[in-house]
C-alpha positions in Angstrom: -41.5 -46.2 39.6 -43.1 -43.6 41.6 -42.9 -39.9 41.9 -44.8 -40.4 45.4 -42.1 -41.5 47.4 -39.2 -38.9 45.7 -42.0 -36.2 46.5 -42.1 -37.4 50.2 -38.8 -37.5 50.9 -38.0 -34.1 49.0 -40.9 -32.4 51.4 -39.2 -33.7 54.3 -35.9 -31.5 53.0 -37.8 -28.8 52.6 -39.5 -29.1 56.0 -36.3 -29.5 57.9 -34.4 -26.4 55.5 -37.1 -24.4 56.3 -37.4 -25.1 60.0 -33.6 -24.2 60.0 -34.1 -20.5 58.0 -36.7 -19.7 60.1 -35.0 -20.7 63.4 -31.8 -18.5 62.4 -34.3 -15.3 61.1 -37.4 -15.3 63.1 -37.0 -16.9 65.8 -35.0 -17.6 69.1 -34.0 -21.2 69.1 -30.7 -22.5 69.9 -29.2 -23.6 66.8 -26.1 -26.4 67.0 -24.6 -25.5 63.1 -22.7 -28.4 63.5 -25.6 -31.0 64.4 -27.5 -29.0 61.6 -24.9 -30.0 59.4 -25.0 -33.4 60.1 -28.2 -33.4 60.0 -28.6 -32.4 56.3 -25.6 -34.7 55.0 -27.9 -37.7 56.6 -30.5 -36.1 54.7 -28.9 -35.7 51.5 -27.2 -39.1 52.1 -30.8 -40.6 52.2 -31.9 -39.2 49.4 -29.1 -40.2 47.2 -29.7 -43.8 48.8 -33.1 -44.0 48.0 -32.1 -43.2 44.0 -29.9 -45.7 44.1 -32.7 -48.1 45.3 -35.0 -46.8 42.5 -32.0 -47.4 39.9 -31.6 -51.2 41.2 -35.7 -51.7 40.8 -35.3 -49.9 36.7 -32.6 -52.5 36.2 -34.5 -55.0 37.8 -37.6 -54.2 35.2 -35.6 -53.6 32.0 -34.2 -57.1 32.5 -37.7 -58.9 33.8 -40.9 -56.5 32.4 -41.3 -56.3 28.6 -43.7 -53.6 29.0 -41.5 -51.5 30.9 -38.7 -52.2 28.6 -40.9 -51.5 25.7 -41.7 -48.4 27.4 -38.0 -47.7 28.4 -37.0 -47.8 24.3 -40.2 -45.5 23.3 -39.0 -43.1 26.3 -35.4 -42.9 24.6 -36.6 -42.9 21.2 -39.3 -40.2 21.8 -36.2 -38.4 23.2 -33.7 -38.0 20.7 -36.6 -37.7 17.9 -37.8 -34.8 19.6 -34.0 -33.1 20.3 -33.7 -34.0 16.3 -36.8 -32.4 15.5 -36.2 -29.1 17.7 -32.6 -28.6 16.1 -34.3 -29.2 12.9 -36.6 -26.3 13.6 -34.3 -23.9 14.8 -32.2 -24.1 11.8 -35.5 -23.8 9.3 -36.6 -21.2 11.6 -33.2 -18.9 10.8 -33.4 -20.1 7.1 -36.8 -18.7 6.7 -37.1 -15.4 9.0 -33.5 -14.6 9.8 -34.0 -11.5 7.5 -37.6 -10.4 8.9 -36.7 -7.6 11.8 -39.6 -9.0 13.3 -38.0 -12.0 14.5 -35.0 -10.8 15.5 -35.4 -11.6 19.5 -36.6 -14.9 19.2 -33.9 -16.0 16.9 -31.1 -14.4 18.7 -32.8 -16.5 22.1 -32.9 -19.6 19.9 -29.5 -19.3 18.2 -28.1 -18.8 22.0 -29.5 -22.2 23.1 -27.7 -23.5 20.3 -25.0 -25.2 21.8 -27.2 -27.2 24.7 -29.8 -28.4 21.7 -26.1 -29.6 20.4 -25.1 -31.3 22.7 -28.5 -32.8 23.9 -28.1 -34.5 20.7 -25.0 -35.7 20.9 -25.5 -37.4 24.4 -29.2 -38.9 22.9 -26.5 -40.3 19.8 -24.5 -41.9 22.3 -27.4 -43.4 24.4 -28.8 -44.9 21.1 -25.2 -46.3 20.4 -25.0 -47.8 23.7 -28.8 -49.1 23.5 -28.0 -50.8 19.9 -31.1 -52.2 19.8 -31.0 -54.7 22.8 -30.3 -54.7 26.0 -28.2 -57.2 27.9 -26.7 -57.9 31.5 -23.2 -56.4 30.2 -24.3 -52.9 28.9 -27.2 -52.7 31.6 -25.2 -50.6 34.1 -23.8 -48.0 31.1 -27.3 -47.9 29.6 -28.9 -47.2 33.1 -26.6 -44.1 33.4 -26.7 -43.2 30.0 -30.6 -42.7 30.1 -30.7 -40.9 33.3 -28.0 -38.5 32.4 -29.6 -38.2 28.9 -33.4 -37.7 30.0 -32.0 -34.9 32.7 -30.4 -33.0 29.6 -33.4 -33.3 27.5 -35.6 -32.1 30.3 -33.0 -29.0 31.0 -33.9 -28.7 26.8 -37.5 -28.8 27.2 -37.5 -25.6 29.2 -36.8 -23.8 26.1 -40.0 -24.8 24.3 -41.3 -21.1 25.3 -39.0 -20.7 21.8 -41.8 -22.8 20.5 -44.3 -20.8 21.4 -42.9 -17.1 20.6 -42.0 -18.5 17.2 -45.6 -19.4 16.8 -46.9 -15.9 18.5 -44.9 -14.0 16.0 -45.2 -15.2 13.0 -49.2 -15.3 13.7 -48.8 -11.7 14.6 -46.8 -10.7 11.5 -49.4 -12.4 9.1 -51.8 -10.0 10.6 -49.7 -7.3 8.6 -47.5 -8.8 5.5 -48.6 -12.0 3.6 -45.9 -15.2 4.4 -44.1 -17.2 2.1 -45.2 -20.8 2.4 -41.9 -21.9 4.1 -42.3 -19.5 7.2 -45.8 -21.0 7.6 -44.3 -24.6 7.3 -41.9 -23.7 9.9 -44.7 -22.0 11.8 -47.1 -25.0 11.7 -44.1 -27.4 12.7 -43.5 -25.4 16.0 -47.7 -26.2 16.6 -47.0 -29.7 16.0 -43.7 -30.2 18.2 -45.7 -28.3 20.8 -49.0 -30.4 20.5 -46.4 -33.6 21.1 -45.5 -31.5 24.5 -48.4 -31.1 25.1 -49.4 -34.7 25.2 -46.4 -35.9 26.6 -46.9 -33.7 29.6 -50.6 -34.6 30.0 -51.5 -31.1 29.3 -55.4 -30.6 28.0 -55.5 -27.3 28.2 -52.4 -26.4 25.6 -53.1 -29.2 23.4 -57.0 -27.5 23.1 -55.3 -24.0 22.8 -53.0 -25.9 20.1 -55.6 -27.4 18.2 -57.6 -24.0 18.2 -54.1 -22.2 16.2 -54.5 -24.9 13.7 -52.0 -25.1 11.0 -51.9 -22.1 8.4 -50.5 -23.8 5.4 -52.9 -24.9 2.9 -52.4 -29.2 2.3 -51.8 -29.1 -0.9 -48.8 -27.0 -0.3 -47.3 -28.5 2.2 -45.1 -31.5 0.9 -43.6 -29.1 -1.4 -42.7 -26.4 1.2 -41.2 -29.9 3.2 -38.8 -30.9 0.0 -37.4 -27.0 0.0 -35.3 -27.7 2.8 -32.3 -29.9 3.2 -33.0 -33.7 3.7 -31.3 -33.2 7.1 -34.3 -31.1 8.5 -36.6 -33.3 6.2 -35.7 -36.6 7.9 -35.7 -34.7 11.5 -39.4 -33.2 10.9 -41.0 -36.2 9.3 -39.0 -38.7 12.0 -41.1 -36.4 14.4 -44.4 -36.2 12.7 -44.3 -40.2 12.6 -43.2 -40.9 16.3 -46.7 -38.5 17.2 -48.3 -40.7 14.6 -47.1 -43.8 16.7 -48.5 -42.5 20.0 -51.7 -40.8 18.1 -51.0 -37.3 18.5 -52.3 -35.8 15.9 -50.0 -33.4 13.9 -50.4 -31.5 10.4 -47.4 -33.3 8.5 -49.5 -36.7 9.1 -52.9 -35.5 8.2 -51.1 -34.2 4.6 -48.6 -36.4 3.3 -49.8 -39.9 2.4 -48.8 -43.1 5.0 -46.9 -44.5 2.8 -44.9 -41.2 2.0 -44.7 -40.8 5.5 -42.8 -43.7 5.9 -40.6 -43.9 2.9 -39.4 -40.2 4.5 -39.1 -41.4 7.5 -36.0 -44.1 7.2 -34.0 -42.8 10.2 -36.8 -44.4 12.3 -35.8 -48.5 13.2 -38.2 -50.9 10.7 -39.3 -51.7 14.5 -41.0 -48.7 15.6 -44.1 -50.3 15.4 -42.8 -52.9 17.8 -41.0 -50.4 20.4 -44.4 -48.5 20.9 -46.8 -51.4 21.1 -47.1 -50.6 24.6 -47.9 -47.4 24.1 -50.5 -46.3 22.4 -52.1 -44.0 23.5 -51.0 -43.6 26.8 -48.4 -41.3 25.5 -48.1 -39.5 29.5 -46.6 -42.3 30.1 -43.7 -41.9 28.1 -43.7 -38.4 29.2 -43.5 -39.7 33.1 -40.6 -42.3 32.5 -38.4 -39.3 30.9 -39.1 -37.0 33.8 -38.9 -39.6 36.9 -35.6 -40.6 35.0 -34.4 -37.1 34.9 -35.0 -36.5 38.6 -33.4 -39.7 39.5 -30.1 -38.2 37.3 -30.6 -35.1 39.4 -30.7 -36.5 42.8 -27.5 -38.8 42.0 -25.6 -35.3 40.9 -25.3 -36.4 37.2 -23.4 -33.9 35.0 -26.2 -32.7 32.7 -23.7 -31.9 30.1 -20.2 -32.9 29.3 
């Protein structure tokens, strides 16, 4: 799929709204309202037709193109790894600053986005229910649906990865200061490595330089025990997301520390298969990042709820 043709026929809307504002505010043109109104329903009519084309051709590929379906699973994967892995870090980040005055702000802004990382979660749990593992001409429509309406919420969640990046700002800027116990630098140095992932899904050179430049701050040989002081649930969540960067070689400072084979004994959310669903992949982890957001705008144009 192509973002060419949604960005064509989303100009034309804006060309014709515009020619409308400015015909009502600048200018003295006879305006028919009512031919205007028509107008933009056939607009908006051919938009939502031209989604529906492009989610008859991704049902046409997930049954007939391996790579795309390859693709498809590492898009969905990718997906509720990363919605894990950003719940996971919200919850570490409260454990391990919520009584430093100095991150009061950002805390209150994560612990507000609370319930949409929630619920994000829940509706990439229910995609991976109805995925299962295969996908077949009976659960094709419901999977089709599920993934649009998913990616579009996990989009709407990536707008909060400014969180990300605050967290990272002020914990650098209150080490200038006081001396940090090796669990807010864990947490710290996770936020870098969610965000270098970001980075590389949205093709982005430029952060994933700034990125590298911040480093992590946590000396190696302190980092797997700083990992085992938190609950196995943000263990799991952390590592699941340190491998899946692994898979699509980003790097990340979990990777470069613990062992391979520790990595992957941690990481036994992930399916024995992983290897399998990214072999299309490699490094062409845009890609991945492209599928998510084409699927997202198709959700939007077809007026999917983003939330229940």
């Amino acid at each position: 799929m192509k973002k060419k043709t949604i960005i064509i026929i989303a100009s034309i809307a804006v060309v014709f709204a515009l020619g409308l504002l400015a015909s009502i505010m600048y200018l003295d043109w006879p305006v028919d309202r009512n031919n205007s109104d028509g107008d933009i329903a056939k607009s908006s009519h051919f938009l939502r037709k031209s989604a529906e084309e492009k989610v008859d051709n991704m049902q046409e590929l997930l049954q007939n193109d391996e790579a795309y379906r390859s693709n498809f699973m590492a898009a969905n994967l990718v997906m509720q790894t990363r919605a894990a892995q950003f719940s996971a870090l919200v919850d570490m980040s409260n454990e391990v600053a919520g009584d430093i005055p100095e991150f009061a702000d950002v805390l209150g802004d994560m612990n507000a986005v609370r319930p949409m990382v929630d619920n994000v979660c829940a509706l990439l749990g229910d995609l991976h229910n109805t995925l299962d593992g295969n996908i077949s001409d009976e659960n094709l429509q419901d999977l089709t649906q599920g993934s649009l309406n998913a990616s579009l919420a996990y989009v709407k969640l990536q707008e909060q990865n400014s969180l990300a990046d605050r967290f990272i700002a002020t914990t650098d800027d209150y080490l200038k200061k006081a001396q940090g116990s090796d669990r807010l630098l864990f947490v710290r140095d996770g936020w870098v490595d969610y965000q270098r992932m970001t980075a590389a899904l949205n093709g982005d050179e430029k952060s994933a330089q700034e990125l590298q430049e911040k480093g992590a701050l946590l000396p190696s040989e302190n980092t797997l025990a700083a990992l085992k002081s938190f609950d196995a649930t943000c263990q799991e969540a952390v590592v699941n997301g340190s491998r899946i960067s692994n898979e699509l070689t980003v790097k990340n400072h979990l990777a470069e520390v613990i062992p391979a084979d520790d990595l992957l004994g941690l990481a036994y959310l992930l399916p024995v298969a992983v290897h399998s669903t990214f072999r299309y992949s490699g490094e062409e982890c845009a890609e991945v990042g492209n599928l998510i957001q084409e699927s997202a705008e198709l959700g939007e144009q077809l007026h999917y709820p983003v939330f229940r």
